[in-house]
Structures are given as structure tokens and as C-alpha cells.
C-alpha positions, 0 to 999 in steps of 0.5 A: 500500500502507498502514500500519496504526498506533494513536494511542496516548493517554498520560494523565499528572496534569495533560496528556495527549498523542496518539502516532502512530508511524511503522512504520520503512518509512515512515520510511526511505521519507521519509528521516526523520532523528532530531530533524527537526522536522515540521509537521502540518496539519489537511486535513479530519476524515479527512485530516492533511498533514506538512509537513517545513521548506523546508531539511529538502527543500533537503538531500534535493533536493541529496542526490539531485542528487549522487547517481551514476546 
């Protein structure tokens, strides 16, 4: 199942910057947290890959070992 989102365009005086947010489902689905820092990587012209940082995977992967079952 996708997620459909616009890139938003926000054109100031002497820059301009691209928006893509993400809807919250994705969001939680990742585990996101606030302030993370993400890599984008650009694949091809259809593609982008988000590369989260080694310790921001470290955390989820140790998070999901104490985990009770």
C-alpha cells in the first residue's frame, strides 16, 4: 500500500527549498523520532533511498531485542 504526498516548493528572496512530508503512518511505521537526522540518496530519476545513521538502527535493533514476546 502507498502514500500519496506533494513536494511542496517554498520560494523565499534569495533560496528556495523542496518539502516532502511524511503522512504520520509512515512515520510511526519507521519509528521516526523528532530531530533524527536522515540521509537521502539519489537511486535513479524515479527512485530516492533514506538512509537513517548506523546508531539511529543500533537503538531500534536493541529496542526490539528487549522487547517481551
Amino acid at each position: 500500500m502507498g502514500y500519496k504526498t506533494k513536494v511542496q516548493l517554498i520560494k523565499r528572496l534569495k533560496s528556495e527549498q523542496y518539502y516532502v512530508n511524511f503522512p504520520a503512518a509512515v512515520a510511526q511505521a519507521i519509528e521516526f523520532t523528532a530531530g533524527e537526522e536522515v540521509e537521502w540518496l539519489i537511486d535513479d530519476h524515479q527512485n530516492l533511498v533514506l538512509r537513517r545513521s548506523d546508531s539511529a538502527v543500533a537503538v531500534l535493533k536493541k529496542k526490539l531485542k528487549t522487547k517481551p514476546t
